[in-house]
N, C-alpha and C positions, 0 to 999 in steps of 0.2 A: 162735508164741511172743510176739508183738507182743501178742497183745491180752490176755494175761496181765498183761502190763506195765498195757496200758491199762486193765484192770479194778480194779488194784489202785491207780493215781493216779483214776480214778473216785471211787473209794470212800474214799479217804484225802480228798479235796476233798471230798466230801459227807459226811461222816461229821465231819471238823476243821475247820470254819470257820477254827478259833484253835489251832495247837500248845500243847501245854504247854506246850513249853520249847524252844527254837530257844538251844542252844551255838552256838560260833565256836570255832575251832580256832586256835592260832597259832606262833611261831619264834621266838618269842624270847630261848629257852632251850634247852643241845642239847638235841637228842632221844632219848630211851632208844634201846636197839636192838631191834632188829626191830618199830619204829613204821614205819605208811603214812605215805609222805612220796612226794609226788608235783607234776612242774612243772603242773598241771592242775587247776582246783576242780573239788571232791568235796562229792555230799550224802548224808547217810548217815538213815536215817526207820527207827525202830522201830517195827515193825507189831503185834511183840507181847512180852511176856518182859520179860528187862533185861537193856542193855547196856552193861556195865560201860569204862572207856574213862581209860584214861591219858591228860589232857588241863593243858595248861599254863593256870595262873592270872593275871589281870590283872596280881598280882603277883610274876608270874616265877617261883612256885612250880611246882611241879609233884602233883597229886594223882588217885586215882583217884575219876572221875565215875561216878554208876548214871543212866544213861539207861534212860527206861521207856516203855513202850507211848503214842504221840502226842507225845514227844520227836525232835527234829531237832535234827544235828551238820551244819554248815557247815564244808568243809576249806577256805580258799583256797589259791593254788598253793604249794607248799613248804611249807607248815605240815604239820603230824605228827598224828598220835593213833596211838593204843596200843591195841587191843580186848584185851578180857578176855574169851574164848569159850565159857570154862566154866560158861554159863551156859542157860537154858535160853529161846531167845530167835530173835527170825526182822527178818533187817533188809533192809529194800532199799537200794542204793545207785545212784546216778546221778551219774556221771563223766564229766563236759564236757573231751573232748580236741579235739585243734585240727583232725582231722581226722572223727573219730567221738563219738558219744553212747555211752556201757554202761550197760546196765541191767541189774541184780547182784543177785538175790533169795535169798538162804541161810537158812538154819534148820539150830538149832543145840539137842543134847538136853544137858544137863549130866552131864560124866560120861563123857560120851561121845567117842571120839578125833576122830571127822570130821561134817563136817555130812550130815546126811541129807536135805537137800533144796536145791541146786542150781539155780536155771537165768538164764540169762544172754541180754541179746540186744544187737544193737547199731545205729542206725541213722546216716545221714550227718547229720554237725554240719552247721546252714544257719551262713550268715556273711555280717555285712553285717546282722544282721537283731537284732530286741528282745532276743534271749538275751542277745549281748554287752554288752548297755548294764547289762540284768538284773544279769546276774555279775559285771561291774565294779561296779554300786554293791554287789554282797553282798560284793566284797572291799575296798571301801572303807571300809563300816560296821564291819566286822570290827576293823579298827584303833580306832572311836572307843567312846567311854564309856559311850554311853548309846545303845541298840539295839531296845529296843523302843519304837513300835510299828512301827518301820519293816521289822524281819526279818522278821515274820509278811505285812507284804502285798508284801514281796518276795517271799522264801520262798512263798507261795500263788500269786503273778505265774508265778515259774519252772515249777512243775511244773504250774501251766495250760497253759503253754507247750510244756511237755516233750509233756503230753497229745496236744496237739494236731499234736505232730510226729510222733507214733506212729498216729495219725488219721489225717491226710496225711505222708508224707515227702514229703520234699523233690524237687522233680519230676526227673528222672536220675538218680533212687538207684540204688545198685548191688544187682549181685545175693543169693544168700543166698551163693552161696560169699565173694563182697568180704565180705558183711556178716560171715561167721563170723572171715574174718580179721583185720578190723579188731579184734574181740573179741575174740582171741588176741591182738593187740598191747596191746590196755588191758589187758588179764591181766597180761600180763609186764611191761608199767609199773609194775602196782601190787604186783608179786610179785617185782621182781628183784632181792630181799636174800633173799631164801628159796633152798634149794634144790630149785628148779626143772628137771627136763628133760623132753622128748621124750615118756616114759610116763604120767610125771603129766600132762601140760598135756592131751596124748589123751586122758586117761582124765577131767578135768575136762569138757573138752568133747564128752565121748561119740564120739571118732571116734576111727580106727587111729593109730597111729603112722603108718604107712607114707602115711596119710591125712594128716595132717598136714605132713611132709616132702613132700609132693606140692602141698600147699595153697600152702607159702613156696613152693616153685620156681615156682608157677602166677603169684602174687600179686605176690609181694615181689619186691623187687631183690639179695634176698640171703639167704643159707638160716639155717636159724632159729636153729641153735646163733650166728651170726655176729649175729642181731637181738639175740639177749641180752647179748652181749657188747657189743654197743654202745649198748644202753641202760644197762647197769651202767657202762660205762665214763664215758659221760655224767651219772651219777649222781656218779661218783665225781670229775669236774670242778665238778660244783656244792660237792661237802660238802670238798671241798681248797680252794676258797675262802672257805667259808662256815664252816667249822668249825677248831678245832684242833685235830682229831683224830692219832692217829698213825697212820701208814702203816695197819699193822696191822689198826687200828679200820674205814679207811677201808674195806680189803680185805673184811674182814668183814660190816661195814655193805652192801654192795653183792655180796655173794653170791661173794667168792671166798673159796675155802675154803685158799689159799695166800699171803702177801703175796708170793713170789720170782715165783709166776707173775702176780699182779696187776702188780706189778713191769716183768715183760715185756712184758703185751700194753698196759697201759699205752704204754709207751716204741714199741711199733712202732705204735701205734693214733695217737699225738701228737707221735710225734716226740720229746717230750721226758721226761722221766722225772716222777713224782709231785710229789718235792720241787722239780723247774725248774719244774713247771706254776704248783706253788702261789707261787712265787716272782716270776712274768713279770706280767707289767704287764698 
């Protein structure tokens, strides 16, 4: 699956010298619901189609963006965007988590309910190493005014990089089983305001269910219904200080589909309730 990856940044470096158009994504306005919003930068590259994208404006507006074929979206961590899927288009994305790299290739027919072409991989994040210096100035420039031409030979720097991490990984890389679970966990990062469970996420990643429940007990420290929960629950500690949202919203924004039981597992997961959370120092 790797060199899928690696044939398609091949060809994107050789083929784009110069993106068209390198967006930035940003926070400083809420976020619509059910926007990607994640603690981790995100690059999103249209390969082909259009990809339409609820994206916030310099000036705090908010509008919908048509990203098109040789177009790159920059997420920094916590910033949003919004896709518009109904459309007829094929994106990859690469998502720098603190533990793993994902590599996220979809195609998408207009009209159509689900993407018809899938596939996903994921390798171990180096650290200590040019990425992070990389990704901290792209979330640097993000904030300031004037971006070009410095996000094209960023933007071109990192996914030389990425390239060459799929070339060589990093020496102790983990196996394919680590690797596929690590790729389950970026899934549910970027998924856990949807409603997610056990059938779909198997059926995303082409294994059983019964396969998967076996993966968490093998891998994790904790079984998988209990990972989603604590990722949402962690969600819903960032957007109770960061937003002013109500309970409700919150609940909802983060995939619970009850505020009384957001309510509870909140209060035994923190100890303290939503509104003492959002309250404490």
């Amino acid at each position: 699956m790797s060199q899928v990856f690696q044939l398609l940044l091949e060809n994107l470096l050789a083929e784009r010298e110069h993106f068209n158009r390198i967006w930035f994504a940003s926070d400083q306005v809420t976020p619509p619901q059910f926007s990607y919003q994640v603690n981790f930068p995100r690059v999103e590259l249209v390969i082909s189609g259009e990809y339409p994208n609820l994206l916030e404006n310099p000036d705090k507006s908010v509008t919908e963006s048509k990203l098109l074929a040789g177009d790159a979206l920059y997420v920094p961590p916590n910033s949003w965007n919004k896709p518009n899927w109904d459309t007829d288009c094929s994106v990859l994305s690469l998502l720098f988590g603190k533990r793993q790299l994902g590599f996220s290739l979809v195609s998408k027919a207009k009209n159509q309910p689900g993407f018809y072409d899938v596939q996903k991989h994921s390798l171990q994040t180096r650290t200590g190493h040019a990425i992070d210096h990389i990704l901290a100035a792209l979330n640097t420039l993000a904030k300031e005014p004037v971006q070009t031409p410095m996000d094209g030979y960023l933007l071109h720097a990192l996914l030389s990089y990425c390239q060459q991490m799929l070339i060589a990984p990093a020496a102790g890389t983990r196996n394919r089983v680590e690797d596929l679970y690590q790729g389950i966990c970026i899934y549910i990062q970027e998924n856990f305001h949807r409603h997610i469970t056990r059938e779909s996420i198997a059926h995303r990643f082409n294994i059983t269910p019964n396969h998967l429940s076996r993966l968490f007990r093998q891998q994790g420290h904790m079984r998988m219904a209990d990972y989603i929960t604590w990722v949402r629950i962690d969600r819903a500690k960032f957007m109770l200080k960061r937003y002013d949202f109500r309970l409700g919203e919150v609940a909802t924004r983060c995939g619970f589909q009850d505020v009384n039981y957001f309510y509870r597992v909140f209060k035994s997961k923190t100890g303290m309730t939503p509104s003492e959370y959002r309250g404490s120092d």
